[in-house]
N, C-alpha and C positions, 0 to 999 in steps of 0.2 A: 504494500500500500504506500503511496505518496505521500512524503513530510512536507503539507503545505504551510508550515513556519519555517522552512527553510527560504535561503533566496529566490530556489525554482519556486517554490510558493508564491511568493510575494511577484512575479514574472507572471504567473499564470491567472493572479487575482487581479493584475493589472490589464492583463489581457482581456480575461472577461468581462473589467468592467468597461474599456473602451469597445470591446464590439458590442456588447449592450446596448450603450450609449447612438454605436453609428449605425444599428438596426432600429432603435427607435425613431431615428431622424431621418435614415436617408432610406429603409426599409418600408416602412412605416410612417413616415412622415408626421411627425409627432414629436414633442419637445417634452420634456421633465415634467414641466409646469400643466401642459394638459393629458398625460399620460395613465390614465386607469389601470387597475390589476390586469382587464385582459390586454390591452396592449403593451405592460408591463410581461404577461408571460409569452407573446409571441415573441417578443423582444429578446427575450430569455432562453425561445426555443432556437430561434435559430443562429441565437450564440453557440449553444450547445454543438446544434447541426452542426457549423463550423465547425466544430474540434473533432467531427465526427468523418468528417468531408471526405478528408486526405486518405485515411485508413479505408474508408468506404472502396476508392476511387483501387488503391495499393491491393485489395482482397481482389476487387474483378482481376487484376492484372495478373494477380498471381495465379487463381485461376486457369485463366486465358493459357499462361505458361505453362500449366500441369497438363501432364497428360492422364489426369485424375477422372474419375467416372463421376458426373456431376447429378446428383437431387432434385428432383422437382415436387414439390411438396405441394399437391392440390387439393384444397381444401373450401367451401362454400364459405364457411365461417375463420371471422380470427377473428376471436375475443379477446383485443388488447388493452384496454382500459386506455388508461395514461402512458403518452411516452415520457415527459421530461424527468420524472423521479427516475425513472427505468436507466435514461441515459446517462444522468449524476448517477446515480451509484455504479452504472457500469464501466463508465469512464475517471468517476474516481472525483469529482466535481463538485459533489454536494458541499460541503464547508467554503470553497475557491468561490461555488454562485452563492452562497447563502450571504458572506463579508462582500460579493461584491454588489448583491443587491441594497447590503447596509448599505453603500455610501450614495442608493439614493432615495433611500426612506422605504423602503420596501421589503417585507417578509417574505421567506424562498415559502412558507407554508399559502399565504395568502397569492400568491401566483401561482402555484402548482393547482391549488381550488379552482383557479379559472382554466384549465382545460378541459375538454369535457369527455367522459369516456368514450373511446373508438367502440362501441357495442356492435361487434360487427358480425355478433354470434346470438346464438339462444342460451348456452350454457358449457356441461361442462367438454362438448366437444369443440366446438371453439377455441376455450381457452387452452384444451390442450396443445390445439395449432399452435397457441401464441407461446407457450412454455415450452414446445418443442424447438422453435423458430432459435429462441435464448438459447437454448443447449446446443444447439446445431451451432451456434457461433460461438459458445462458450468454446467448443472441445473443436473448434476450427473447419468446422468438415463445409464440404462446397457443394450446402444445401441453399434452394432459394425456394422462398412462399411463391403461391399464384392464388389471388383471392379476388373477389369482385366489389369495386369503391362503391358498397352501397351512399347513396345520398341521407337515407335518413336509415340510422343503426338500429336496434330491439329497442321496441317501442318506451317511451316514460309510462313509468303507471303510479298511480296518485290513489285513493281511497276515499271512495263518498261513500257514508252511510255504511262502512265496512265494507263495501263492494269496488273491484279493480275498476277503476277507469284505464284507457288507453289512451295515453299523448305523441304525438311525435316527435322524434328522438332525432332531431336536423342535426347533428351533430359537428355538419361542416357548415352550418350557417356561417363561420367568421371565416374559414379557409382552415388549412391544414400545414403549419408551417413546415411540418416534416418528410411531405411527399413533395417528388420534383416530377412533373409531366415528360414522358419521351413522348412527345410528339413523331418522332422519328419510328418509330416501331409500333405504328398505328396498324392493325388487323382487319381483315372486311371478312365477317360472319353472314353464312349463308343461314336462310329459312324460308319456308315454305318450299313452291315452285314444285318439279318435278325434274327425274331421269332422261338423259338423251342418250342412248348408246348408238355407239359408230363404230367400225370395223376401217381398219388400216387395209394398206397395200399388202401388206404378208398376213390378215384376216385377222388382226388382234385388236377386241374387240376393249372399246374404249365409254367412258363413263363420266358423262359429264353432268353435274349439277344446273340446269337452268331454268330459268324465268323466276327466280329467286328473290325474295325481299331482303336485302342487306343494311347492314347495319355496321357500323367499326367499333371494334374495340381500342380505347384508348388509353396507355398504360399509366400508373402513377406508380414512381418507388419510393418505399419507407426502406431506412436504413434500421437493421437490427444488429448493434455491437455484443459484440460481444465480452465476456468480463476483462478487463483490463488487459487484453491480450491482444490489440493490435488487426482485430478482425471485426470485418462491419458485413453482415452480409444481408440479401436484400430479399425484402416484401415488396412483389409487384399485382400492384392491385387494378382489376380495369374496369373503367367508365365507358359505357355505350354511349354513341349518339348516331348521328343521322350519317346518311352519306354527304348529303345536300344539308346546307344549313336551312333551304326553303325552296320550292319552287316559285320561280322568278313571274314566269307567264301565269299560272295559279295568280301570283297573288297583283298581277297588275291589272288581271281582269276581274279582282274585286276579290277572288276567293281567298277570305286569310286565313283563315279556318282551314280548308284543307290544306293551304300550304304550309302550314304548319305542321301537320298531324303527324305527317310522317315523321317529322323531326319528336314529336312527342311522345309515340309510340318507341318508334327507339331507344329513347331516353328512361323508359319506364322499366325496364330489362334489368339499371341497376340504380334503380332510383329506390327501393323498400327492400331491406332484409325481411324473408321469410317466418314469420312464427314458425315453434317446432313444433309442427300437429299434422297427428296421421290424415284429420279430414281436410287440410290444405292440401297435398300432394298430388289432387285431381287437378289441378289447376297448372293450365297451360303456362302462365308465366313463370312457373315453377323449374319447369320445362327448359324454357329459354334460356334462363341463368342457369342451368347447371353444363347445357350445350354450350353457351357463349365463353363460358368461363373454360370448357376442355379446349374449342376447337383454339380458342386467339392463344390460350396458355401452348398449346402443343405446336400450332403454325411460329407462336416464339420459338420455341427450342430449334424446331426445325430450321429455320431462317439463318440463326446461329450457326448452325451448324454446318446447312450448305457453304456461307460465308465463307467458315474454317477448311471446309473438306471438298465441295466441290459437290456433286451428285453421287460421289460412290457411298453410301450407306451399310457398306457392311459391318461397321464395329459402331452402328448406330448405338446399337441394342448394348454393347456391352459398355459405351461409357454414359448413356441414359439409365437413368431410372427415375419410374413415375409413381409417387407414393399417394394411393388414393386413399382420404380421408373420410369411409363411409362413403355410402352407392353416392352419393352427388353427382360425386366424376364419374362415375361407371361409364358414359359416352365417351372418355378418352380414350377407350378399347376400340369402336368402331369408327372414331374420326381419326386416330392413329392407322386406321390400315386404310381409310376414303384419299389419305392426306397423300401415303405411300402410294396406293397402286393409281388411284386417278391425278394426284399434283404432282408424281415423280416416278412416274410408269414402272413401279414397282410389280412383279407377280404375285400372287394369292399369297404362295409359300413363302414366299419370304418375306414379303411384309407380316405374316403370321410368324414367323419362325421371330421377326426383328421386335413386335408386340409384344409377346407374350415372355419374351426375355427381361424387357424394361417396364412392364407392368407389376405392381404390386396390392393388395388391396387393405384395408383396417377395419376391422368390421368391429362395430360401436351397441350393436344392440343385440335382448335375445327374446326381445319382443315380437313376435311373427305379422304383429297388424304395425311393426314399422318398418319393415323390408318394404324397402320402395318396388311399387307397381306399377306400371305406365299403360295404359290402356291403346293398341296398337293404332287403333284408329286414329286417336288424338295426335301418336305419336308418325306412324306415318305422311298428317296432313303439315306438319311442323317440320318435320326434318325426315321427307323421302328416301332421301341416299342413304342414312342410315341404318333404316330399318330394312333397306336390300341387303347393308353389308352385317347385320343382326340375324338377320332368316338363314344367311350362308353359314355365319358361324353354327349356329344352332343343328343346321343340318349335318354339318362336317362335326362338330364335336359329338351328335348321336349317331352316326355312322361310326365314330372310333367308340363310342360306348358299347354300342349294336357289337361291335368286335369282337369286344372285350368282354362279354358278358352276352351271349349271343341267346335270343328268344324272351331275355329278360321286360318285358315290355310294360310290365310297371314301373321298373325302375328308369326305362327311359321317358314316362310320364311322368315320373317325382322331377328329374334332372332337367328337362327343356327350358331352354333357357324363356320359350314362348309356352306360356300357359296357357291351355285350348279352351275350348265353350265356345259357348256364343257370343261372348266378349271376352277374346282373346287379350289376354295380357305380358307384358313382358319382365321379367323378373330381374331386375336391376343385380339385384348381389348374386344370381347363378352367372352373368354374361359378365360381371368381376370376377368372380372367381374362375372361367372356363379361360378368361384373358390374361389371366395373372398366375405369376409364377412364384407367387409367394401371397399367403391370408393368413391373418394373425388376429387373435382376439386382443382383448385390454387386462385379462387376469385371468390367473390359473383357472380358475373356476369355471370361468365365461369360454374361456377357450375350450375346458374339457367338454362344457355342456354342449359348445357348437360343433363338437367330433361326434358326441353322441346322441344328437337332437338335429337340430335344423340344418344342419351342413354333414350330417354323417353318411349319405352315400358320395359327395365329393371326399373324403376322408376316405372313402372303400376306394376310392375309383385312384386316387392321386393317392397313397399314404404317405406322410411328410410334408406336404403342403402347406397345412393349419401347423401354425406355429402360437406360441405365447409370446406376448412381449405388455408385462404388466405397465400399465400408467405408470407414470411421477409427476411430479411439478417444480420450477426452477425453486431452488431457498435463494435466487438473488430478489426476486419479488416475492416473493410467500414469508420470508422470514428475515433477514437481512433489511429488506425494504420497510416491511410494513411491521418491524418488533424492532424498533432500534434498540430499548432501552436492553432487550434479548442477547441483541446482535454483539453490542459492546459489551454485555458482561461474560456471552463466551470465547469472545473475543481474548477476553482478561485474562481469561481462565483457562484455555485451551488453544487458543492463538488464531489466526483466522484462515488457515487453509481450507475449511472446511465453507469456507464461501464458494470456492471453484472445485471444491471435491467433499460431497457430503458426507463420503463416506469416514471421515476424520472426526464426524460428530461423535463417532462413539466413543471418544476419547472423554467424553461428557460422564460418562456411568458411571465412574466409581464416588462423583463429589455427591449422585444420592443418597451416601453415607453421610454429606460434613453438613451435620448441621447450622454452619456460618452460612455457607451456602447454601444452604435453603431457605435461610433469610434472605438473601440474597435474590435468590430464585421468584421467593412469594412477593418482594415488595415489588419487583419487576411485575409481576401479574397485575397486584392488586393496584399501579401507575394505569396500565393497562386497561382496566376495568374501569378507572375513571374515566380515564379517555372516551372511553365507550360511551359512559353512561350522558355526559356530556352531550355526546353522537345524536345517541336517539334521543335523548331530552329538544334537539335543534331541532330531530325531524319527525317527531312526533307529539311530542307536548307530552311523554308519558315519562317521569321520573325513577329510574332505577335505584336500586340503591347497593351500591358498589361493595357492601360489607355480605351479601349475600349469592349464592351460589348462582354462574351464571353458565344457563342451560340454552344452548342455541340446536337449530337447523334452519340452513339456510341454503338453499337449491330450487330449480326449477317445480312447479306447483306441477305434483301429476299423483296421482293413483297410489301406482305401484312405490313411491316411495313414501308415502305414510305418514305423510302430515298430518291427515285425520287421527291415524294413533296417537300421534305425540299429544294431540289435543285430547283424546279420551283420556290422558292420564293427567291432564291439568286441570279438568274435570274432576276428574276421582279427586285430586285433592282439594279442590275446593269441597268437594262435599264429605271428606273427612273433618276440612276446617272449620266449616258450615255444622257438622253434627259434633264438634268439640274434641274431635277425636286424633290430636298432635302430635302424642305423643312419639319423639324417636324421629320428628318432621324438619328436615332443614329449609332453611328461609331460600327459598327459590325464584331468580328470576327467570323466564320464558320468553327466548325472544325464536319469532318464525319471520321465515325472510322466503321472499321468490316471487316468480310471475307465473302468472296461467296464462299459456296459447290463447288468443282473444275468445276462438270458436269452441275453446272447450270448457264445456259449462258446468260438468260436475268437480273440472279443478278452478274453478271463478267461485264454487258456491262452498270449496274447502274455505277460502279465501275469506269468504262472507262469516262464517263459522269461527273462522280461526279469532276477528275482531270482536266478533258478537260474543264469544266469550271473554277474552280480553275485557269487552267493557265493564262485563258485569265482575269479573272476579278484581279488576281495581275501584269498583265503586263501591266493594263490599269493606266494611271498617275493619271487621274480624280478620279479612285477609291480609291487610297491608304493612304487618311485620313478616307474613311468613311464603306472601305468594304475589306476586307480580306476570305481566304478560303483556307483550308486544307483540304485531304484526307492523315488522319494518316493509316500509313502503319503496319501492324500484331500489331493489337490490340489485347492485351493478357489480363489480373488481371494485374501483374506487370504496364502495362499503364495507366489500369483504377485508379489505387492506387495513378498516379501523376493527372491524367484527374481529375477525382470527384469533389477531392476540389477546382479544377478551373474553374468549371465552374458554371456560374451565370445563364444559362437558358437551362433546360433540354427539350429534345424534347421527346414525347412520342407519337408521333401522328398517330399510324397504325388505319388502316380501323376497325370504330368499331365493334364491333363480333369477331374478330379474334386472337386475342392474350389473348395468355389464363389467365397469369398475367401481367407478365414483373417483373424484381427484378432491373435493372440497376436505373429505375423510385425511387426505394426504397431511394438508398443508394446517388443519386444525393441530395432528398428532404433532409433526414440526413443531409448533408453537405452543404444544405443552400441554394441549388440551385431552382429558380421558376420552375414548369414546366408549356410547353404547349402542351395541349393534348385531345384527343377525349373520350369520356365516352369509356375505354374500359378496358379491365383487373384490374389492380387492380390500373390505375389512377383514377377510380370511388368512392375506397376507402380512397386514397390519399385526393380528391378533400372534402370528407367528412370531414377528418381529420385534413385538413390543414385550412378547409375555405374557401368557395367557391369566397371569395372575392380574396384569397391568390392561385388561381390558374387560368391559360389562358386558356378557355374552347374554342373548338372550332369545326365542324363539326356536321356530323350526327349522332344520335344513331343509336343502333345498330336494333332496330324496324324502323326505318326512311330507313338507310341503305339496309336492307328487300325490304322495298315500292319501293325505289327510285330505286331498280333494274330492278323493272317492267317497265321501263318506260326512262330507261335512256338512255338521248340525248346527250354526251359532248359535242359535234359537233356544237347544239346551244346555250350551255353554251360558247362557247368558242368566236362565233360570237357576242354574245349579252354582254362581257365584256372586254372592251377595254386593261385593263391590262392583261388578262389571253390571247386576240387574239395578243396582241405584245409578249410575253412570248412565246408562240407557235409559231409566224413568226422566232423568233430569233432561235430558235431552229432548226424550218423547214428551215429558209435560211443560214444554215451551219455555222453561228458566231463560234458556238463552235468545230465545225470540218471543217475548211477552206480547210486540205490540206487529209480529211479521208472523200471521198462524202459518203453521207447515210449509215454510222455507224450506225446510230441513227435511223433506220428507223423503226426496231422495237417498240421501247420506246415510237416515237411517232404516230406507227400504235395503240398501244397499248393503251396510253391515248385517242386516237379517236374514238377508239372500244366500242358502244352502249354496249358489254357484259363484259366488262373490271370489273373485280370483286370487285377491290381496291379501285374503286369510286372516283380516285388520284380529278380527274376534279371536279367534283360535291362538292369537300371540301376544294379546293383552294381557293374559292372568300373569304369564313368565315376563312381560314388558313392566307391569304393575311390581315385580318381588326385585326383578334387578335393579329398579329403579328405588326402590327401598337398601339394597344393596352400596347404592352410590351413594345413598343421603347418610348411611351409617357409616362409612369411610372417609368421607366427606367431613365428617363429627370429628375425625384425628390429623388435623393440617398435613404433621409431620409425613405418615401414612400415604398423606394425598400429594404433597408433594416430592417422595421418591417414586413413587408411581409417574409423577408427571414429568419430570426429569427423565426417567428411565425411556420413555416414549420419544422424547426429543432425540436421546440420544439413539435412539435406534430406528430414527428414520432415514438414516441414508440411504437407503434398499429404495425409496420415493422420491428420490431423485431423477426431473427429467431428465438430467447427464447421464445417468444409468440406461433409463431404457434408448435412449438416442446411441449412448455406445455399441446396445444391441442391436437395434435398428442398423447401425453404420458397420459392425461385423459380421450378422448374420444374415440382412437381406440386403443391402446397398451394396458392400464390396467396395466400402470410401472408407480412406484414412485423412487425417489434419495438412491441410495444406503450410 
């Protein structure tokens, strides 16, 4: 790390503050005297940029000179919150801007507030891009993002009357001082139109795309440094627009309106990020972005390439590779071979032999209604050529099926990549995996279940294929960033390589014996927890109170992860506190965080629920030494960044089977927090890692979960246990909607229903005793903080730089430039 009280110090603060100074004037056009926080932090940003420039410019080069097998990492989402904390810390800068903003009356906290988060995801698949992106430059490797510059990011959501509202999340309303436009590497994306085939002079027959409605894609790059190592590598994000900025004659003979339209339509391709909801996925413009994004990201590569090589493509395949982030991309299977045999007269075989070499896939769910579907129809009238060069594949990989397994004809009805009926569909993750030479789940678990569930005759067919390669998250923004007071005290105490190699954290374990240091450790939390309380005191008007237990979950609003549960058991306690019944009760605060997809209404109406009890259990007098509750409103990165370090008990608790990792589990354990949780995604791993003494186990596995479907009664679980039948009375006789009759009557048709998927009932009694479990360990500080300790130290296994290493030796075949 940099001694900036040395000379170079005082060099480097002089620097920052005159480019400061000459981006507010001559950048910005703005002077001291009229200068706001935000143009105070663009000011700020693209000092930064500068120092970031050079390095930027020095990686492409180096690059360029490797004869290195290069990344391409395509992803629909990147959830990056904020860059400029990202780039001080990663540049080493934080102290150097913070004394150079002193000298002109301005706080580095109070600039860094006005950027606003890049939401350029739904959650935790996103951010895993952005965490990936950090590690990728962390450990040097010559990876680059391709994402799409939506205009307005994951929508704001606000709370009326306890219910989500949605806002628009304009994000680049003031500009984006961090991305530079290559105008120069503009792309023209084909849609609609139809097939022209023609036959040459020696009868080879040729495939051309026309009558087509095009569009350009236009690139913007964010630079992503890497930790203080000299390496910046790049997010290129692209913005559609028209070909034409208008038609000329249209509009002079009066039509503005249509001359417009096209330029608007265009424009709309990356104008709104996507909610993540299975009932959006029918929608054509869904379509659009995920095509526009492979073809212009793959016509880059290619372009590139010819540049370097000319037309011969044979060691295409071996210095490419295409890491598809979830079916999004799955179209860059078949625009990689439209690109090959029809832009650069490639033949079948070997444009297939050059794909399926540099294709890779990541599959994120083991949800069967979130496997992307495409409905042929829709997909043929959108993009033709395609779904020709879709039909071929499907027919040549059931002919090699048919080979291999000959008469089997079920099994080449499970496998097609084209699902038949009378509404024919196409199966986005089989036509990724028949193009890919490498599929990988997000945890051990997730992985085993997709060999022996929903991907188990590709597993029969290909063995070795399905690989693992568990989640992590960077500790340069999860812990480092967002725990200073964390950061510096293991810092103190174990020195700080464990910033650029987590696995040095465990050098942490043994001070869960010294008791100095665990004073040490708790006052660090309980800074923490004021922090917090502060937080949501700003953004909610609901006062925490910092001396009591603080119980989070905070993730996307849906189902299968259980927010309803955590709520049934806030419930129960209220009506323990309600019938006087405390004893052995730790004073508990509740906070739930997330969004619901707009169109889904039974995670809008957890939402509604989650407040409506909230209101009443802080209006009740009895409760307000020993029970508190929040629902934090538009939880973003930016939130999570003050959330993490305050919180003392993570909740991980979805129905096991169903989540494929989870990363928020990651970056709480980092930061010291207990979790409680079901064997499922990768708190499985956790629980290995940490200790199974240092972790709240609780529910069914995901073999139990199976069984207990066959058979399942909530209805007598609910009669036969007296806390879960009052829980349910309370809820059924309106406590929490006195003046809204049967709101709720979903929710709780839902928990009643013998076919209820989520199994909420059948994991509450064991969800109800571990949580009795926490409050009694919880009662011995000392107890609770070697436990928490011992968690930190043993998260270096969740480290993005861990799985990016496996990533880069097991499927990439890249080493550190």
């Amino acid at each position: 790390m940099s001694d900036h009280s040395n000379g170079n110090g005082v060099v480097i603060l002089d620097t920052l503050s005159r480019e400061f100074r000459r981006h507010l004037l001559f950048s910005l056009g703005k002077n001291e005297a009229e200068s706001d926080s935000d143009y105070c932090y663009r000011a700020a940003a693209l000092a930064a940029r500068d120092r970031i420039t050079e390095d930027w410019i020095s990686t492409r080069e180096r690059i360029d000179q490797s004869d290195t097998r290069r990344v391409h990492y395509l992803s629909l989402e990147f959830l990056l919150g904020r860059s400029l904390n990202n780039a001080l810390l990663n540049l080493d800068l934080e102290e150097p801007m913070r004394k150079a903003l002193h000298r002109f009356g301005v706080e580095l906290e109070e600039v860094i507030d006005q950027e606003p988060d890049a939401g350029l995801g739904n959650g935790g698949l996103g951010r895993l891009a952005a965490c990936f992106l950090d590690s990728c430059a962390n450990l040097k490797l010559p990876v680059s993002g391709y994402g799409i510059r939506y205009e307005y990011g994951m929508f704001n959501q606000t709370v009326d009357n306890g219910r989500q509202i949605e806002g628009p999340d304009h994000w680049l309303r003031n500009g984006n001082p961090w991305e530079i436009e290559r105008h120069e590497d503009i792309r023209k994306i084909h849609l609609y139109g139809r097939t022209e085939r023609t036959s040459d002079a020696d009868g080879k027959l040729h495939h051309e795309w026309v009558e087509s409605q095009c569009v350009l894609a236009v690139p913007y790059d964010m630079p992503i440094p890497g930790y203080r190592n000299g390496t910046v590598n790049t997010l290129r994000l692209w913005k559609a627009t028209a070909t034409d900025e208008f038609n000329l004659s249209e509009f002079n003979a009066g039509s503005y309106t249509e001359s417009v339209a096209e330029k608007n339509n265009a424009e709309q391709i990356s104008m709104v990020l996507y909610p993540n909801d299975a009932s959006e996925n029918g929608k054509e413009l869904r379509l659009k972005q995920q095509y526009f994004l492979v073809s212009a990201s793959l016509q880059d590569v290619i372009a590139d390439w010819v540049k370097r090589n000319g037309e011969d493509f044979t060691d295409f395949g071996k210095k490419n590779c295409f890491q598809l982030n979830d079916t999004h991309p799955a179209c860059a299977v078949p625009e990689l071979m439209r690109l090959l045999m029809d832009e650069h007269g490639l033949e079948w075989d070997d444009a297939w032999a050059i794909t399926t070499e540099c294709m890779a896939y990541t599959n994120h769910t083991l949800l069967p209604e979130a496997l992307e579907r495409w409905s042929v129809g829709l997909f043929g009238n959108l993009l033709p050529r395609i779904l020709e060069i879709i039909y071929e594949i499907n027919e040549r990989f059931l002919a090699f099926v048919e080979a291999k397994y000959p008469g089997d004809k079920e099994l080449l009805n499970r496998v097609s990549i084209i699902e038949g009926g009378n509404n024919p569909h196409i199966r986005m993750a089989y036509l990724s995996i028949v193009g890919s030479f490498s599929v990988n789940g997000v945890a051990q678990l997730h992985t085993d279940l997709l060999k022996s569930g929903l991907f188990s005759d590709f597993d029969r067919i290909w063995p070795g294929k399905l690989n693992n390669k568990t989640n992590g998250v960077t500790q340069r923004r999860w812990l480092s960033h967002c725990n200073p007071g964390l950061r510096d005290l293991l810092t103190e105490t174990i020195g700080s390589s464990w910033e650029s190699d987590l696995e040095k954290i465990k050098d942490l374990a043994p001070y869960s014996e010294d008791a100095a240091f665990r004073k040490k450790w708790r006052a660090v939390k309980q800074a923490n927890k004021e922090r917090l309380t502060k937080y949501i005191a700003q953004n909610t008007g609901v006062q925490f109170d910092a001396s009591m237990m603080f119980d989070v979950q905070v993730k996307r609003i849906h189902e299968y992860k259980r927010q309803l549960l955590n709520i049934l058991h806030v419930i129960h306690l209220y009506d323990r506190i309600m019938r006087g019944d405390t004893e052995g009760m730790v004073p508990r605060c509740v906070l739930i965080g997330g969004k619901a997809a707009p169109g889904y209404h039974i995670a809008k109406l957890i939402i509604k629920l989650a407040n409506n009890v909230a209101a009443r259990v802080n209006a009740e007098p009895k409760a307000a030494d020993l029970l508190r509750m929040v629902f934090f409103p538009n939880y973003r990165v930016s939130a999570m960044e003050v959330i993490c370090p305050g919180t003392e008990l993570s909740e991980q608790i979805s129905t096991a089977g169903k989540e494929a990792s989870g990363t928020g589990n990651m970056k709480f354990m980092m930061n010291g927090a207990l979790t409680i949780g079901t064997l499922d995604g990768a708190n499985i791993e956790i629980r290995e890692k940490a200790g199974e003494e240092n972790f709240f186990l609780f529910g069914l596995d995901a073999k139990e979960v199976a069984e207990t479907r066959k058979h399942y009664d909530p209805n007598a679980i609910i009669n036969s246990d007296d806390d879960i039948r009052r829980i349910m009375e309370l809820l059924e006789g309106g406590r929490f909607n006195e003046n809204e009759p049967g709101i709720f009557g979903e929710l709780i048709g839902g928990l009643r229903n013998p076919g209820d998927q989520w199994l909420s009932i059948a994991d509450l009694r064991s969800f109800i005793d571990s949580q009795a479990q926490v409050a009694g360990i919880y009662m011995n500080p000392e107890q609770w903080d070697r436990m928490s300790i011992l968690n930190t130290a043993n998260s270096g296994w969740f480290s993005s730089d861990r799985t990016i290493q496996q990533y880069a030796d097991d499927i990439w075949n890249v080493g550190a430039i």
